[in-house]
Kinemage of the C-alpha trace (Angstrom):
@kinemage 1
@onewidth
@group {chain A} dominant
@subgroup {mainchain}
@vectorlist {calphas} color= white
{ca unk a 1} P 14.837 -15.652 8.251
{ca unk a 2} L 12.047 -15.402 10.036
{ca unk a 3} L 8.044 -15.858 9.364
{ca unk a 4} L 4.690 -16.691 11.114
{ca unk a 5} L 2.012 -19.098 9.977
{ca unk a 6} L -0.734 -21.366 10.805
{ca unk a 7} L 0.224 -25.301 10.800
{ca unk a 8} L -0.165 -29.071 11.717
{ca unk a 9} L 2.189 -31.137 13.974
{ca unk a 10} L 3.329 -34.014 11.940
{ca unk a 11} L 5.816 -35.369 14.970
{ca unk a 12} L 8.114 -34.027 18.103
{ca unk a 13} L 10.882 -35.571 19.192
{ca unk a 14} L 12.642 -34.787 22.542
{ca unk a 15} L 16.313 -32.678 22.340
{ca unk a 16} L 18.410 -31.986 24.795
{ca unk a 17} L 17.242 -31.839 28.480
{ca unk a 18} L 14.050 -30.321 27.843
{ca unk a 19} L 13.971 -29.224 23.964
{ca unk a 20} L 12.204 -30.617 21.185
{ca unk a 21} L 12.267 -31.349 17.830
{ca unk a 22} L 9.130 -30.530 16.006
{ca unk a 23} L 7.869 -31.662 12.423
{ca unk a 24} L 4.999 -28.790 10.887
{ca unk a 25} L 3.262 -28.969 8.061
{ca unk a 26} L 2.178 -25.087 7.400
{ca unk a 27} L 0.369 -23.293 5.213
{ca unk a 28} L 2.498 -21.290 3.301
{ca unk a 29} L 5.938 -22.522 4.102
{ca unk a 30} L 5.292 -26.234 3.570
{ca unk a 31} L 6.974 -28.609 5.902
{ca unk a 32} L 9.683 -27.395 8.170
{ca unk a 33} L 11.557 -28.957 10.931
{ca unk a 34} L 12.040 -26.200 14.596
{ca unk a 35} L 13.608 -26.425 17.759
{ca unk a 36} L 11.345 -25.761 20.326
{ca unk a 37} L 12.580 -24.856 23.608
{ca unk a 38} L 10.877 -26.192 26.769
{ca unk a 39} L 9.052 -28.356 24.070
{ca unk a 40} L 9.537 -31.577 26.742
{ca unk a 41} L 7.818 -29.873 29.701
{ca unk a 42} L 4.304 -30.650 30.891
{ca unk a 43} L 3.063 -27.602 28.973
{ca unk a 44} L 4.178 -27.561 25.959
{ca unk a 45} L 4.470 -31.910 24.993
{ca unk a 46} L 0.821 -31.565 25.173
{ca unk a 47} L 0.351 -29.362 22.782
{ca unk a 48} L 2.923 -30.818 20.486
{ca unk a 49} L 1.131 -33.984 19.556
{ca unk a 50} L 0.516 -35.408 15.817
{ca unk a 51} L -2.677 -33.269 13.945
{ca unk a 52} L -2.485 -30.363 16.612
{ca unk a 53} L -3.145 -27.237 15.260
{ca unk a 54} L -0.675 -24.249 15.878
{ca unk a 55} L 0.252 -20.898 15.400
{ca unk a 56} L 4.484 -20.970 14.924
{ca unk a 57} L 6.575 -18.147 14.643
{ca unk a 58} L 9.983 -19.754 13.225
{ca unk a 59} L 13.463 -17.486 13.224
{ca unk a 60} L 16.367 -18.934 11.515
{ca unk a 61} L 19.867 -17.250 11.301
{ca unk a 62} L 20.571 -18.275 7.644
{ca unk a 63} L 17.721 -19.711 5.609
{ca unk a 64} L 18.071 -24.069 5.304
{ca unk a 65} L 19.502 -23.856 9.018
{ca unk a 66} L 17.395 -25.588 11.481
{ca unk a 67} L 15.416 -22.808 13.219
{ca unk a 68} L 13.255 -22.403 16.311
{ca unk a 69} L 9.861 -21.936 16.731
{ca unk a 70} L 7.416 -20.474 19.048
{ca unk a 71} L 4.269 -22.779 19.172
{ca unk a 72} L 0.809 -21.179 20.179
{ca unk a 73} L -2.229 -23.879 20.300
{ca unk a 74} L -4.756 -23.218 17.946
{ca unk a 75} L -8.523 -25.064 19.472
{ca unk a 76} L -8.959 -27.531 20.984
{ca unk a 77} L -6.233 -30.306 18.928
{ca unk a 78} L -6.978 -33.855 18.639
{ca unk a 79} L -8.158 -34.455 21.717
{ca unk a 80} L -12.070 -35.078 21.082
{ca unk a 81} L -10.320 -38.444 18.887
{ca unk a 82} L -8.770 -39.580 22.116
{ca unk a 83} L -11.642 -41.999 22.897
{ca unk a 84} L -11.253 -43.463 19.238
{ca unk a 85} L -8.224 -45.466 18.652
{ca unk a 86} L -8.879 -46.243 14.735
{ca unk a 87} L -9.159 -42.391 14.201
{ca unk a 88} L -5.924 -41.788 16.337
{ca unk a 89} L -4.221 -44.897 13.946
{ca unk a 90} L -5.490 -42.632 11.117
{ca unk a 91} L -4.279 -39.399 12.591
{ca unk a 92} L -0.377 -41.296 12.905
{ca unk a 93} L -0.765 -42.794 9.697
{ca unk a 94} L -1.614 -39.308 7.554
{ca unk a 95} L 1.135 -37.567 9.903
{ca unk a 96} L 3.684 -40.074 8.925
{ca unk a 97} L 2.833 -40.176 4.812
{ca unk a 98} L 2.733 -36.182 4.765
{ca unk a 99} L 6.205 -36.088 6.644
{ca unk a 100} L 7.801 -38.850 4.480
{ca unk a 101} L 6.497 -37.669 1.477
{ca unk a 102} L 7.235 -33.955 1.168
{ca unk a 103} L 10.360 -31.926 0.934
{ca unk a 104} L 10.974 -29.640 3.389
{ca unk a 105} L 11.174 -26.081 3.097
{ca unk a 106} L 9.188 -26.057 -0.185
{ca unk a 107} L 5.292 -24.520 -0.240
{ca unk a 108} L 2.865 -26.863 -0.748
{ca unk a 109} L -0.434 -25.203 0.456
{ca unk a 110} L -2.590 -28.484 -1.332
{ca unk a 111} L -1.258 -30.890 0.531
{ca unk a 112} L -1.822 -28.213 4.001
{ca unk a 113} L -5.822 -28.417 3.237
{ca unk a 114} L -5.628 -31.974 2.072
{ca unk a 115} L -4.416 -32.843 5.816
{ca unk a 116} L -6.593 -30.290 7.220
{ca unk a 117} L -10.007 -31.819 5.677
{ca unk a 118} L -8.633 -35.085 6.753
{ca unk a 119} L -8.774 -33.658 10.648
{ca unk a 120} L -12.076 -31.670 10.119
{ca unk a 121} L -13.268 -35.628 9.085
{ca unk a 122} L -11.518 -37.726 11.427
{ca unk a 123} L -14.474 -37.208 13.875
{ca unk a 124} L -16.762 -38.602 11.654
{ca unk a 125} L -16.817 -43.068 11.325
{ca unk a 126} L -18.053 -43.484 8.211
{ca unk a 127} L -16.741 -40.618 5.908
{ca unk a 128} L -12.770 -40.457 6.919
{ca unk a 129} L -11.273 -44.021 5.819
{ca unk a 130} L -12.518 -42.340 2.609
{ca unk a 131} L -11.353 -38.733 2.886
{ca unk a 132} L -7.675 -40.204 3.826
{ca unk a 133} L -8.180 -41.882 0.366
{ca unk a 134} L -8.399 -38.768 -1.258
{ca unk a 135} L -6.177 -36.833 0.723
{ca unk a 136} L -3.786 -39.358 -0.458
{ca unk a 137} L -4.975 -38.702 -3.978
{ca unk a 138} L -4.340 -35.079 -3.324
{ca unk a 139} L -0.886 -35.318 -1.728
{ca unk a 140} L 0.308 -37.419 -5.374
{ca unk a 141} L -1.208 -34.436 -7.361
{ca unk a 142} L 0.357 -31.543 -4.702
{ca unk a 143} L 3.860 -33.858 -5.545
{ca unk a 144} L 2.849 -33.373 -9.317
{ca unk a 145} L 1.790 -37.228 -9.982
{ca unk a 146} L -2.082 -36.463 -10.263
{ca unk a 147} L -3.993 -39.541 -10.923
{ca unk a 148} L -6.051 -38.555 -14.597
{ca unk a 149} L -9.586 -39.814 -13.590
{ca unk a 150} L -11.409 -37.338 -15.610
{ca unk a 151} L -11.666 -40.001 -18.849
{ca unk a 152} L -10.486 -43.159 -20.291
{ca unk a 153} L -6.539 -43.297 -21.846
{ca unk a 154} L -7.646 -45.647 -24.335
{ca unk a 155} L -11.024 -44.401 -25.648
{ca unk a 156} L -11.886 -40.822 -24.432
{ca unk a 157} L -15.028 -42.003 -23.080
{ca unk a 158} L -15.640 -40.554 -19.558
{ca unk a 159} L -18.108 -43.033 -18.745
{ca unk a 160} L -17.878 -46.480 -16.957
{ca unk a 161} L -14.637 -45.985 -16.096
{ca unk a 162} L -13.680 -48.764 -13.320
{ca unk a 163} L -9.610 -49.561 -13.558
{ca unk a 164} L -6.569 -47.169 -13.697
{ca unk a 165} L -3.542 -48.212 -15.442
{ca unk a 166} L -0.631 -49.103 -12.748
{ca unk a 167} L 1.927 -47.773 -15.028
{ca unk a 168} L 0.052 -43.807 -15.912
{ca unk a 169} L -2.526 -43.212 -13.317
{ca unk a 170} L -5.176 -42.641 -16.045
{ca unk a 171} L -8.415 -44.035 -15.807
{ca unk a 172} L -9.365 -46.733 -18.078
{ca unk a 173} L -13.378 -47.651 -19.196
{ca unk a 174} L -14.342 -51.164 -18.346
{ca unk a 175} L -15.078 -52.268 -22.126
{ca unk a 176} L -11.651 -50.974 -23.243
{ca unk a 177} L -9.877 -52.683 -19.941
{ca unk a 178} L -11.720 -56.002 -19.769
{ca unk a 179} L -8.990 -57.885 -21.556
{ca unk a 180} L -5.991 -56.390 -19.317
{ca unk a 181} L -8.240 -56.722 -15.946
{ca unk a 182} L -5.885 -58.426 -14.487
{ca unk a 183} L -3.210 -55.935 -14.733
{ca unk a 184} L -5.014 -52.620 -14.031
{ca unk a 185} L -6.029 -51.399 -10.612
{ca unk a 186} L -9.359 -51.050 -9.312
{ca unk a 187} L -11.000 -47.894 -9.700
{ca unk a 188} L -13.277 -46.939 -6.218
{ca unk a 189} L -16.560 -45.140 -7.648
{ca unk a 190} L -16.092 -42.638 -4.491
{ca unk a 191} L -12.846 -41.290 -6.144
{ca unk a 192} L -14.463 -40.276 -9.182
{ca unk a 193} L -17.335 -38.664 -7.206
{ca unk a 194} L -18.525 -38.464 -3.628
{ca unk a 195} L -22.205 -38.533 -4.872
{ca unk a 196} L -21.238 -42.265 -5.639
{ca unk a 197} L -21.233 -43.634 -2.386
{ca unk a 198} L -19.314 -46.398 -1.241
{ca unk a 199} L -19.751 -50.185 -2.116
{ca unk a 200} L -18.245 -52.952 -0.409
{ca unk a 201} L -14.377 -53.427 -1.071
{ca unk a 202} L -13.971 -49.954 -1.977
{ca unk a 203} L -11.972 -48.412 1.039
{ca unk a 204} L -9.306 -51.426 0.049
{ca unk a 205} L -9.461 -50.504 -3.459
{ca unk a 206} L -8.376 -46.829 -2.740
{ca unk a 207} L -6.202 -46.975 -0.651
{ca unk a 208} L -4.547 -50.122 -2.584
{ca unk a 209} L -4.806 -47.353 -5.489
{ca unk a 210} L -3.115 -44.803 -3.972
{ca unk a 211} L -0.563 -46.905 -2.082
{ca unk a 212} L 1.188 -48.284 -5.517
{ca unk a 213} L 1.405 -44.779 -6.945
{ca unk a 214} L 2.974 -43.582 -3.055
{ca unk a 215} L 5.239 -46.801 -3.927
{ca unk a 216} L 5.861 -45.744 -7.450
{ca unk a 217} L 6.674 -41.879 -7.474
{ca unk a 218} L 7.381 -40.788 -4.384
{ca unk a 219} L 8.608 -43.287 -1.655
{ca unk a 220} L 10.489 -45.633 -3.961
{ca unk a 221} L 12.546 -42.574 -5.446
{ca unk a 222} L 13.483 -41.886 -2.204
{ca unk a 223} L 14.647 -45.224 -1.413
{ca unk a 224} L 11.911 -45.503 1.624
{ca unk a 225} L 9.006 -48.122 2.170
{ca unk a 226} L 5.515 -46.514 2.685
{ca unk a 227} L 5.570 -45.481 6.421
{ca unk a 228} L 4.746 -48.309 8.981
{ca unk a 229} L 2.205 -46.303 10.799
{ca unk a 230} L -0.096 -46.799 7.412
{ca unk a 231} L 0.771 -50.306 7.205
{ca unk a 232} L -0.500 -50.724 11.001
{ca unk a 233} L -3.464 -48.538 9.903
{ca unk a 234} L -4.446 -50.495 6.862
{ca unk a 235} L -4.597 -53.458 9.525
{ca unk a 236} L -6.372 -52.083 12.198
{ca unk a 237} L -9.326 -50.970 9.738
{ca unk a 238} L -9.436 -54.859 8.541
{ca unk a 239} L -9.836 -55.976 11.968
{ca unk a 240} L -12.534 -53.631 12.752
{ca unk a 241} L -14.413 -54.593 9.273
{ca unk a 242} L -14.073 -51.194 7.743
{ca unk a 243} L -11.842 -52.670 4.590
């Protein structure tokens, strides 16, 4: 088996005296684990760091085998966030939910240009505590548990709509939620558009929103808690006042 494509390094562990083991999440073949040889030396263990681009040419012997890979830098990486620890904590944190959360070996090309918007926005304060939201949002719907924010699961009504139902996903209006408030989730207005700006308490909200339904459908199944490194992040944007 053998292919070439375009991906992101989710993690790289060292194997053997000077191998590695490296976590990609590609384009068109989804997530796949490859042995990289020489991945520990000085040339290549800076190249294989968390949200670095890369060109990989995997060869397998017989396909669900762990392979190895040839890794060619794509730009410049992740460096220019070096100087920015909360962006670097965001970095970890989407590597870690995108590793934990997909199957490997399967194609899911969504949740590629999810994480790849997420990078393009990493560079940028004030949009990408937001844009992790939704790539969050997007990963659930790549996994086929897409949050129904289009209209309200009681009424129809696609306006006002400012709590999701813990249980669905669907959006639900606030006249037809009031009584149940305190058992529905808070809706974010950015989720529903980007036009809507962001209020205060809305980063929390989404990523509270998107957390439970990470919880419910896809960590939980597996038996897993949601990865640490978003735990830590979660923190670390409280602290700086960006929750």
């Amino acid at each position: 088996m053998e292919w070439e494509d375009e991906g992101y390094i989710l993690s790289a562990r060292p194997h053997g005296e000077s191998g590695a083991i490296v976590d990609l999440l590609t384009e068109r073949h989804g997530r796949q684990a490859a042995h990289v040889a020489g991945g520990s030396s000085r040339r290549l263990k800076s190249v294989l760091q968390p949200g670095a681009k890369v060109l990989a040419a995997y060869h397998a012997r017989v396909e669900g085998q762990l392979g190895s890979a040839r890794i060619e830098p794509i730009g410049e990486g992740p460096s220019e966030l070096f100087d920015d620890r909360l962006a670097l904590s965001g970095l970890a944190a989407a590597a870690a939910v995108a590793a934990g959360a997909l199957p490997e070996r399967e194609p899911h090309p969504g949740a590629f240009h999810a994480f790849d918007a997420l990078i393009g926005a990493l560079a940028i304060p004030d949009v990408w505590p937001a844009v992790f939201v939704q790539f969050e949002a997007g990963l659930l719907s790549e996994m086929g548990f897409a949050l129904d924010l289009t209209k309200c699961a009681s009424t129809g009504v696609t306006e006002d709509l400012v709590w999701v139902s813990p249980r669905t996903g669907r959006a639900v209006s606030r006249a037809a939620g009031e009584p149940y408030a305190d058992r529905l989730l808070p809706l974010p207005p950015f989720m529903l558009s980007p036009r809507n700006g962001l209020g205060e308490g809305d980063i929390r909200a989404g990523f509270d929103l998107t957390g439970h339904f990470l919880e419910q459908y896809v960590f939980g199944p597996l038996n897993k808690p949601l990865p640490p490194a978003r735990v830590w992040l979660l923190e670390r944007l409280s602290d700086a006042g960006r929750l």
